[in-house]
N, C-alpha and C positions, 0 to 999 in steps of 0.2 A: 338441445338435441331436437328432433321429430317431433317427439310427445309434446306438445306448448300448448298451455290454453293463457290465452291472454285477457289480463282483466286490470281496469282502473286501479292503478297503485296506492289511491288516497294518502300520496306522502310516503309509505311504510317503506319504500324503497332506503331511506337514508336513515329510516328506526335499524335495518335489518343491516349495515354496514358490510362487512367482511364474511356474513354467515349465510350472503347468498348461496343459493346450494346443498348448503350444510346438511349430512347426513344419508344424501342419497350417493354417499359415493361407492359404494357395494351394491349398488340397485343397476340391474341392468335390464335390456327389453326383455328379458327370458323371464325378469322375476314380475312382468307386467302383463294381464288380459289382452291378446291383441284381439278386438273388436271383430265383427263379425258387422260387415254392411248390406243389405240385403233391400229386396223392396218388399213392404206387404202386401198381400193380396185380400180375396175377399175370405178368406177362411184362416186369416192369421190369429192368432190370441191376442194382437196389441188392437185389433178394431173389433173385439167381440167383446162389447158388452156384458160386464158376468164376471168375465173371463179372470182370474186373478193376474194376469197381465197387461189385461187391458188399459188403452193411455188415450184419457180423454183427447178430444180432439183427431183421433188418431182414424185415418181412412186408407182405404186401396188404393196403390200407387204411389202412396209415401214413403221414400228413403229412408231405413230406420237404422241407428247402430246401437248395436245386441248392449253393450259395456254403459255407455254413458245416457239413453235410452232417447237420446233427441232424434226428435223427426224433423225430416228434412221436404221440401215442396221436389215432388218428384217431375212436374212440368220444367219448371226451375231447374233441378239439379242440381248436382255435386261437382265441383272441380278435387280430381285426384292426377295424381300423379304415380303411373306403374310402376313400379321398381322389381320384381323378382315374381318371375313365372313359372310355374309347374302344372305338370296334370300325372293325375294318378288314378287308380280303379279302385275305391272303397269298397268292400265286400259286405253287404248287411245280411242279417236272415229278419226275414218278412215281417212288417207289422205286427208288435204284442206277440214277439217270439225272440225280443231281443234284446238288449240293457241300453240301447237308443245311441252306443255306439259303434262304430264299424267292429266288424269281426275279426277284421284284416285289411291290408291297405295294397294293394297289388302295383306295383310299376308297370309303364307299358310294357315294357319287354316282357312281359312277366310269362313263361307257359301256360300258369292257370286259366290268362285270360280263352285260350284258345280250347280249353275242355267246356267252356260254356255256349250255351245257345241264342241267340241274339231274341228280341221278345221287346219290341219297340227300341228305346231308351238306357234297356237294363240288359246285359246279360244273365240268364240264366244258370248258377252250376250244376255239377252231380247233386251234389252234397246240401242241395234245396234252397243255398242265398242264391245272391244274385251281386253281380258286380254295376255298382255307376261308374260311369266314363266323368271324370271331374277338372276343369280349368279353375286353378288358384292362382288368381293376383293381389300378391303383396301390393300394396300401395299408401300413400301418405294422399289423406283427405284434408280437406278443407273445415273446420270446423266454425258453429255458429259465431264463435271468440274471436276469429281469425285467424289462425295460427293454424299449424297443419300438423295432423296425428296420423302414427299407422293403423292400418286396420286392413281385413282380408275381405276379398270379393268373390266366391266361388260361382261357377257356369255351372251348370249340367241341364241333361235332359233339353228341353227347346231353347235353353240358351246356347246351348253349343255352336249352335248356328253365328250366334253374336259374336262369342269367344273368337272363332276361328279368322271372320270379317274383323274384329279390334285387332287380332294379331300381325293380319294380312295391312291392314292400315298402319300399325307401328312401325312395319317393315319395310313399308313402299316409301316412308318418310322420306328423303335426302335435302343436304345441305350443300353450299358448296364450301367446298375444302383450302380455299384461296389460291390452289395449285392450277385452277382451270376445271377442276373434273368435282364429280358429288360424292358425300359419304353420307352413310347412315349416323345419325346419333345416337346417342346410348336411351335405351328404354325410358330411364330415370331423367331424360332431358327435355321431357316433352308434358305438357298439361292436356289433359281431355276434362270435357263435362260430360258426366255420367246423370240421362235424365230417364225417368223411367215411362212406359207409355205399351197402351193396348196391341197386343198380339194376336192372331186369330189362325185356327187353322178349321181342318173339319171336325175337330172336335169339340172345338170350345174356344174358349177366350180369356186369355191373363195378361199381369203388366209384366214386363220386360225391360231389358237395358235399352235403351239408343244411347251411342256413344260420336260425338263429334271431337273434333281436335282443337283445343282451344288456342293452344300457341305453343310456340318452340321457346324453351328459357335461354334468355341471352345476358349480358356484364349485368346487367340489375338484379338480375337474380342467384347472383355469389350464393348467397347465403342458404335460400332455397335448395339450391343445386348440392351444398353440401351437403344438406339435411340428407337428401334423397340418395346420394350415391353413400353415406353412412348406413342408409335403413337396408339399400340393394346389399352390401358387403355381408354384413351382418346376419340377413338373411339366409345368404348364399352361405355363409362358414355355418 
């Protein structure tokens, strides 16, 4: 499936005969951490010295995932692979006023959004939260092993901006169709490298996504492609 980490068999493949697998067969992505891929900055806990998360080595603008806790070279990058998009309006109430999870999860559609007051980034409500505007993409990453696992990549706040331009880029993709004319490919059929890199506006300065298109998957990549339109389905039910 998706989830693979691959590693040197030392032989054990022909110890372990017919029981490959064995056991995980009631284990599904629900009953698994889907990782959380982010970049850190300079006020993260994995590069603050002290810090009881802190991970040697570990600096601004490093690719980190939340679950298995490797860092990645953010010049470098990630190759992932989008499979299932959403965005939603998470409602918090303010810093040290809250259990550190949302309060509520609002749809766009949603009326509430439209009783609050815009206030940079955040909506403002009555009732003293405040709602973020959030782009979530499922995706299957590339891992150190080589093998490709899912994990979540959330936008908000000055990545919006990025979300809206990778959207606009997956969509303008076309192929030709052998008929003479172009189609779009499916989300899940396309490789990007996700590298991270300095942002600056008039307020200040952090790192960010830059996102390029790495390649379109073609016959060589059967296998990949299945992974991917498995994790999009899945997703999506």
């Amino acid at each position: 499936m998706a989830n693979e980490i691959k590693a040197k068999s030392n032989g054990s493949v022909s110890l372990f005969g017919n029981d490959l697998s064995k056991g995980f067969e009631n284990m599904t992505q629900e009953d698994m951490a889907l990782p959380f891929v982010r970049i850190l900055g300079q006020l993260s806990p994995q590069v603050t010295d002290g810090d009881a998360k802190y991970i040697d080595g570990a600096k601004p603008g490093n690719i980190y995932n939340t679950v298995t806790s490797e860092l990645y070279d953010g010049k470098k990058g990630i190759k992932v692979i989008p499979c299932y998009y959403k965005k939603d309006y998470p409602e918090w109430s303010d810093r040290g006023d809250g259990p550190g999870a949302p309060v509520a999860v609002h749809m766009p559609n949603s009326p509430v959004i439209a009783t609050g007051k815009r206030e940079g980034s955040k909506i403002r409500l009555p009732n003293g939260n405040y709602l973020e505007e959030t782009a979530y993409y499922y995706v299957l990453m590339e891992t150190k092993a080589g093998g490709m696992t899912p994990a979540l990549i959330t936008m908000k706040s000055s990545q919006l901006s990025v979300s809206k331009n990778w959207n606009s880029m997956m969509k303008t993709i076309q192929i030709e169709d052998g008929k003479g004319g172009f189609v779009t490919p499916p989300m899940h059929a396309v490789v990007y490298n996700l590298s991270s890199a300095i942002q600056k506006n008039d307020k200040g300065s952090w790192y960010g996504w830059s996102i390029t298109q790495d390649r379109i998957m073609g016959q060589e990549d059967k296998g990949l492609y299945k992974s991917a339109k498995e994790f999009s389905s899945s997703v999506s039910d």
